[in-house]
N, C-alpha and C positions, 0 to 999 in steps of 0.2 A: 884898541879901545872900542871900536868900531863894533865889535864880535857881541860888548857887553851892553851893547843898546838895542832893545827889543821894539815892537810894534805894540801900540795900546792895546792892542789886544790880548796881549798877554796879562797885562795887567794884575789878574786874580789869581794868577798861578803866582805870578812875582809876590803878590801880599803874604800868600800862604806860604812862601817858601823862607821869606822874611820871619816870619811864624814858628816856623819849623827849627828854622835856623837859632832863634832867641829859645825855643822850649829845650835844643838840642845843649844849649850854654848853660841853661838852667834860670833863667828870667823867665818871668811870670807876668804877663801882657793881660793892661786891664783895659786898652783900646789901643784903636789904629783910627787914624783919619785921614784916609785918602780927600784930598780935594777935586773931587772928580766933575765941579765945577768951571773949574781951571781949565781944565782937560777937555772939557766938550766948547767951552770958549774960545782956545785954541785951533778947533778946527775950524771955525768960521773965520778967523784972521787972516789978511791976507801977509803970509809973512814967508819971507824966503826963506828960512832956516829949518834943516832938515829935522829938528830936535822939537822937542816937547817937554818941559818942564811938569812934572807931575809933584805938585807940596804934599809930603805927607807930615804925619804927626804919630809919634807912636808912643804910647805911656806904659809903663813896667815896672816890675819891684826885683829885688833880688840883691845876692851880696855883691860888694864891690868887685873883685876878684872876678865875679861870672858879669858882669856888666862890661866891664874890662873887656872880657874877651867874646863877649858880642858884640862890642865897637868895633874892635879888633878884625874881626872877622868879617862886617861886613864888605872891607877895602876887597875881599879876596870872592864874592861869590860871582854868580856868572853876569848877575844886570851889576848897573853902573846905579849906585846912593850914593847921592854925596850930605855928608852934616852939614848944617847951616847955624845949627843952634843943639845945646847940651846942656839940660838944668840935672843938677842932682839934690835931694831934700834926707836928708834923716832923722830922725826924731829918735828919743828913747825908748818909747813905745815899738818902735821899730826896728830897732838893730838888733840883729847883725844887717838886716836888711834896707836898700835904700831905695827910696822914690824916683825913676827918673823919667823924663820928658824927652823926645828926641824932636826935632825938626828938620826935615832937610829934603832932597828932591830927589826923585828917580827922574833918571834921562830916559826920554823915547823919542823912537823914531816918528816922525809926520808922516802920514797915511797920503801918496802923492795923490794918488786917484780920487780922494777927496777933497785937494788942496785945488786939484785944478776943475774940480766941479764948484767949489766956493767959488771958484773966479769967473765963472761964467753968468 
């Protein structure tokens, strides 16, 4: 599990692979919300834990079946998402296609060199 937690510096590469990943299932991304507030928070904490909680939010359209299996898929790619939250909306105007909402966190690693220059 170790292997699947990156340094924030990766960050951009992670959003757009997330990106890639959802275009490659066939969802159609109409935002992404990294909380990158969180994230520079984080570094000025003084917290012993090697992790860093990064909230994202991600909103999309597409049929059930291709949503499915971008959920599906994200358990298997190289960083660590975990879901926190799942809204799904359809309307008749809408189908076959449905609105969904994701919520949930990328795991990262804590940058030491800057953990221990906080603490000085």
């Amino acid at each position: 599990m170790q292997k699947r937690i990156y340094a924030r510096s990766q960050v951009p590469q992670i959003l757009q692979k997330l990106i890639a990943v959802g275009t490659s299932q066939r969802v159609d991304f109409s935002a992404m919300y990294p909380r990158y507030d969180e994230l520079l928070q984080s570094g000025f904490q003084e917290n012993e834990s090697p992790l860093i909680l990064l909230p994202i939010e991600m909103a999309f359209n597409g049929q059930f079946r291709h949503v499915g299996r971008f959920i599906e898929s994200l358990d298997k790619q190289a960083f660590l998402f975990s879901i926190s939250r799942l809204e799904m909306v359809i309307s008749p105007e809408s189908y076959p296609d449905i609105a969904v909402v994701v919520r949930g966190n990328l795991y990262l690693q804590r940058d030491k060199r800057k953990s221990a220059q906080a603490k000085m």
